[in-house]
C-alpha positions as CSV (number, residue, x, y, z in Angstrom):
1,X,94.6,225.2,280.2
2,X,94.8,228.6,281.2
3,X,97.9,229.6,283.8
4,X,95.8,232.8,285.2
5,X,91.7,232.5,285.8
6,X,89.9,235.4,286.2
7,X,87.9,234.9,289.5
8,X,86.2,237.9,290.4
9,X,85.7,241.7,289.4
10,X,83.8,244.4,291.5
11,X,83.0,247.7,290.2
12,X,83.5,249.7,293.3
13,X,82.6,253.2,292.8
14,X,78.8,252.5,291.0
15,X,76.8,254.5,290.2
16,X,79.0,257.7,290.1
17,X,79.2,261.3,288.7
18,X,81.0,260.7,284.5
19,X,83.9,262.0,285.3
20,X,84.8,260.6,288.6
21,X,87.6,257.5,288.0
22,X,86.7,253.8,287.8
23,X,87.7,251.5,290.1
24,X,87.6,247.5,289.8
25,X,88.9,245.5,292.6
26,X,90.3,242.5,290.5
27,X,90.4,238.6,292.1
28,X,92.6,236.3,289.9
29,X,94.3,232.8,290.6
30,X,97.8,232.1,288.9
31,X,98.2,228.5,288.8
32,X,102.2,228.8,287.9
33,X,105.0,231.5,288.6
34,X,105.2,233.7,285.6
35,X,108.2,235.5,283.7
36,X,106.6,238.6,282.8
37,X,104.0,240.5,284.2
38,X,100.5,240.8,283.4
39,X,99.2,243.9,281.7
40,X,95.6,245.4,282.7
41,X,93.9,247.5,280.9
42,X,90.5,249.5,280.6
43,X,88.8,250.9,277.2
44,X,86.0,253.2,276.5
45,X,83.5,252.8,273.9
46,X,83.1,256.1,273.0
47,X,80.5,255.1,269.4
48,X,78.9,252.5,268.8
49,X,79.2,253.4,264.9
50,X,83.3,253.4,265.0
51,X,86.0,252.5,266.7
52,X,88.0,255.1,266.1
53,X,86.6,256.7,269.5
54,X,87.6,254.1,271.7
55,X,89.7,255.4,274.7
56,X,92.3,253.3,276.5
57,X,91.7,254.8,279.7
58,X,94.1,253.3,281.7
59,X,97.1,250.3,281.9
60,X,99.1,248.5,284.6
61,X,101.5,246.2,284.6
62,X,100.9,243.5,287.9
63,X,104.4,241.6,288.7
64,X,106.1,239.7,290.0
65,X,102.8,237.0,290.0
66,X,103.0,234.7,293.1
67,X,100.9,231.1,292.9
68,X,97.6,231.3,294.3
69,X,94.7,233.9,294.8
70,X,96.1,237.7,294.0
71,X,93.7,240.5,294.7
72,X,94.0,244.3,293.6
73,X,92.3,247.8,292.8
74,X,92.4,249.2,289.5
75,X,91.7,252.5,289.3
76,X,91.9,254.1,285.7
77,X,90.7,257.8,284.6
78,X,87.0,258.8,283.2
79,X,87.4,259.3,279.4
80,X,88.2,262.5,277.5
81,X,85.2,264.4,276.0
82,X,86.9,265.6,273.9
83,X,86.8,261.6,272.1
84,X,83.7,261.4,272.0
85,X,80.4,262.4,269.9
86,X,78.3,265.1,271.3
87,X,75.2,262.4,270.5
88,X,77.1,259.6,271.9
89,X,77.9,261.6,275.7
90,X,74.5,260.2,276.7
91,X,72.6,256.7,276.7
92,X,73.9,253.2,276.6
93,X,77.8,252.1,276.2
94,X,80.4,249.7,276.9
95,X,83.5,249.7,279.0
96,X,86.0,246.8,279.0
97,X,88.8,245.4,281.1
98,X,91.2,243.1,280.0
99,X,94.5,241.1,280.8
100,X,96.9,240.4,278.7
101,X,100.2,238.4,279.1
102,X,103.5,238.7,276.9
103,X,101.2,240.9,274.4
104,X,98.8,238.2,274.4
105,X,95.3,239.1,275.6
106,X,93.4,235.8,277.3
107,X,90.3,237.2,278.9
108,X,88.2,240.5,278.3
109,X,85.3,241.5,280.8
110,X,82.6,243.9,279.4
111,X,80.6,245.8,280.9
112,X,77.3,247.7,279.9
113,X,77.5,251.8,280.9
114,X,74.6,253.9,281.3
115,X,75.2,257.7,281.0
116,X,72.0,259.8,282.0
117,X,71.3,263.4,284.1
118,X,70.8,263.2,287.9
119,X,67.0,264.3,287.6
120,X,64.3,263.5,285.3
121,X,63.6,266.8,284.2
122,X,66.6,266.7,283.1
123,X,66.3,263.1,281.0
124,X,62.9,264.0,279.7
125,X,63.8,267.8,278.1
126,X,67.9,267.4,278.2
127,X,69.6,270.7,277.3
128,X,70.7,271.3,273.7
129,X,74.3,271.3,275.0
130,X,75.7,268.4,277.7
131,X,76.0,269.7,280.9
132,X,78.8,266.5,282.4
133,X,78.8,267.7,285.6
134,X,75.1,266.8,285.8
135,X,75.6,263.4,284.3
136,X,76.1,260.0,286.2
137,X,77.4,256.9,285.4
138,X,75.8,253.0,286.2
139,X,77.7,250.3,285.5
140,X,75.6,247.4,285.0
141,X,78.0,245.3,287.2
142,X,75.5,242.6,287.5
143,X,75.6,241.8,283.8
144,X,79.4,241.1,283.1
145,X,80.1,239.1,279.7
146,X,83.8,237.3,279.6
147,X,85.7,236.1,276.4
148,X,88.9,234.0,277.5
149,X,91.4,233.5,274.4
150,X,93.7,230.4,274.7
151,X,97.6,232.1,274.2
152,X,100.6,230.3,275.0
153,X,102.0,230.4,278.4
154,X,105.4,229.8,279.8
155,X,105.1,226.5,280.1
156,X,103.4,225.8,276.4
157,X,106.4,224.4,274.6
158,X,104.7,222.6,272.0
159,X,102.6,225.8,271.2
160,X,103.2,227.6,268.2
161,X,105.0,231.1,269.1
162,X,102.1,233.2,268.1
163,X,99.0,231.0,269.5
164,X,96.1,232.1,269.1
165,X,96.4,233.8,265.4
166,X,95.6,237.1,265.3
167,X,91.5,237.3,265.5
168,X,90.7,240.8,263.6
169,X,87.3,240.2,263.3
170,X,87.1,239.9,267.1
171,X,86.8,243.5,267.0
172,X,85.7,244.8,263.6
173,X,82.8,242.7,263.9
174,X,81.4,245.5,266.6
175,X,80.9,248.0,262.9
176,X,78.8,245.2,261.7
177,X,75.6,246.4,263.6
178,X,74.0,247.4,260.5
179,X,73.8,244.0,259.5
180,X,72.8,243.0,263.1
181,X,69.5,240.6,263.0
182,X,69.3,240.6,259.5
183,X,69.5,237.1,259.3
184,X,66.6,236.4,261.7
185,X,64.8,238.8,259.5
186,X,64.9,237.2,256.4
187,X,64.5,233.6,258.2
188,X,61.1,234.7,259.9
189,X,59.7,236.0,256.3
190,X,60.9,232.9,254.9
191,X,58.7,231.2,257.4
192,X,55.8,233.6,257.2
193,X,56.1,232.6,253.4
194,X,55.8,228.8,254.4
195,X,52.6,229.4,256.7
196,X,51.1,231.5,254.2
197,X,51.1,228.2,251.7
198,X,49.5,226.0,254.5
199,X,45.4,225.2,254.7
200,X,43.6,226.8,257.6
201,X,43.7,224.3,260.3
202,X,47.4,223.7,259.7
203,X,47.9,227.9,259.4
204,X,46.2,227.6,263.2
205,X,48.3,224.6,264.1
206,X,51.9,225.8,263.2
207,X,50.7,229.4,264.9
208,X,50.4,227.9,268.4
209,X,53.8,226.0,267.8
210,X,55.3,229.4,267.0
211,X,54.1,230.9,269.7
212,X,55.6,227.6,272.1
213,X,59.1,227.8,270.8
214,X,59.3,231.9,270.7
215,X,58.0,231.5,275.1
216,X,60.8,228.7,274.8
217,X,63.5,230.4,273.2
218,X,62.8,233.3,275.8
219,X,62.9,231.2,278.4
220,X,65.8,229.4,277.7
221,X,67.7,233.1,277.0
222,X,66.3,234.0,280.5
223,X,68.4,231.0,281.9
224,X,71.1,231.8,280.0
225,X,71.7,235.2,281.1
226,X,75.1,236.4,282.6
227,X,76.5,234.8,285.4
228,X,78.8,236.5,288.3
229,X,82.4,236.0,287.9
230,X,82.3,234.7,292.0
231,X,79.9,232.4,291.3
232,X,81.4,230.8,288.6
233,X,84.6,230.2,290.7
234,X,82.8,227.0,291.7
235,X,81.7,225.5,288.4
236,X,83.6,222.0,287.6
237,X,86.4,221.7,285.1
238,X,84.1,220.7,282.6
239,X,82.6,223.9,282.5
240,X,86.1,225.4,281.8
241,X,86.7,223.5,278.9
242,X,83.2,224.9,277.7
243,X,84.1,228.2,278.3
244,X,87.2,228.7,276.7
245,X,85.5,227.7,273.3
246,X,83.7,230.5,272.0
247,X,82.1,234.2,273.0
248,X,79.0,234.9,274.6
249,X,77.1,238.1,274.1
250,X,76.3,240.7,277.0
251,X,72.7,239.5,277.3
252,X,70.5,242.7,278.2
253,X,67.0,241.6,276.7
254,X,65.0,243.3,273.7
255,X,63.8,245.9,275.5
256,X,67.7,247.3,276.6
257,X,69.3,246.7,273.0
258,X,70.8,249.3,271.3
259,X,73.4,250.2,268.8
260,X,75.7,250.9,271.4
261,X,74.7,247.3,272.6
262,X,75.5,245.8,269.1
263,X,79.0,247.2,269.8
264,X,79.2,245.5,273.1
265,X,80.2,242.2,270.5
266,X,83.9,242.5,271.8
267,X,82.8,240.7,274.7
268,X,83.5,237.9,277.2
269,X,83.1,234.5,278.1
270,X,82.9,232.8,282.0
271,X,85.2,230.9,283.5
272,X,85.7,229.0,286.7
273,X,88.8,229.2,289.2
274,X,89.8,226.9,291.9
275,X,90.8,228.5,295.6
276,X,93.9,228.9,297.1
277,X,95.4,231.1,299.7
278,X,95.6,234.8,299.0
279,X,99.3,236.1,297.8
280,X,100.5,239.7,297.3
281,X,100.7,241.6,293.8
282,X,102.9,244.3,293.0
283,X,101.4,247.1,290.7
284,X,103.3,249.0,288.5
């Protein structure tokens, strides 16, 4: 069980110029007093082709942590330029903020960015060189995607020292958008193959079924789309339990995906908090 829960995150300053600051206002519940402090911290995606661009833009250390609800504003620098790919200025990115406790990171929130020009002049014929100060930032704030990791807490005697293992792939998984759908590729000409070997009437029949589970599988991605962090405050512990298993993707739809996107795969999972009365933070 996790000592801290995540409960909310509001992207205050959205949409704004690039290179104004970010600013979260951060809701979190700490079920236990803690030793250390808990670090914050937001990262640019500055490719979606390498990491190597990634910008930390900002940290904080929060502490002392008293038990209950904690609220503060994080306020972190817009990135350097100079970090990033002419071609990559513009268009869709991500921008992450995570928590980490005793160098042990238990939840990440992403966020999808969209960079474009103020007019659409501008977006239609853009210059051959970026002009920044005409460019503007949206956060899609309504789309947040939340990994929690289980790490070992004060409390954890029994855990191993170093719980969770380290989880590389976490993050070098983003480079493999190349291979991104290729496995739905190569299972939909296995099944074209499969129909191709079937009479008429059956060629018919299995053609309306496709059709049934593809409206389905859209409509059951449509329900599963991302959830706000507020409103998740009030699922049961069940759905906790659920939550802390595995990742879920940012989920944007067909029509939104890009590479960028494919790099938005260091992403989050939901979690529900319980209420309690509001304490004080100190930031450092």
């Amino acid at each position: 069980m996790s000592v801290v829960s995540l409960l909310g995150v509001k992207v205050l300053n959205n949409p704004a110029p690039f290179d104004s600051k970010y600013q979260f206002e951060i809701t979190f519940e700490c079920l236990e007093n803690l030793k250390n402090d808990l670090e914050w911290k937001v990262t640019y995606v500055g490719s979606a082709t390498s990491s190597e661009h990634d910008q930390e833009l900002d940290s904080l250390l929060v502490g002392p942590v008293p038990v209950g609800v904690n609220k503060f504003i994080f306020e972190a620098d817009s990135p350097n330029l100079k970090r990033i790919p002419d071609s990559e200025i513009l268009g869709v990115t991500v921008i992450l903020l995570s928590c980490s406790y005793d160098d042990r990171e238990f939840v990440r929130v992403g966020y999808y960015v969209n960079n474009e020009y103020d007019s659409e002049e501008m977006n239609a014929e853009p210059p051959s060189k970026v002009d920044i100060k005409r460019v503007r930032r949206n956060v899609l704030a309504e789309k947040p995607r939340v990994t929690r990791f289980a790490i070992k807490w004060d409390t954890d005697d029994s855990a191993p020292a170093q719980y969770p293992p380290d989880q590389p792939e976490a993050d070098v998984g983003i480079d493999d958008g190349l291979n991104y759908g290729a496995e739905e590729v190569e299972l939909e000409e296995g099944l074209k193959a499969e129909l191709a070997q079937l009479p008429p009437e059956e060629d018919e029949e299995m053609d309306g079924a496709a059709d049934t589970a593809g409206a389905k599988a859209e409509d059951d991605e449509s329900d599963a789309g991302s959830e706000d962090l507020e409103a998740e405050s009030s699922g049961s512990e069940d759905e906790e339990e659920e939550a802390e298993d595995g990742d879920e993707e940012m989920d944007m739809g067909e029509d939104g995906e890009t590479a960028a996107q494919g790099q938005a795969n260091r992403q989050m999972k939901e979690q529900p908090a319980h209420q309690q009365q509001q304490g004080e933070v100190m930031v450092h």
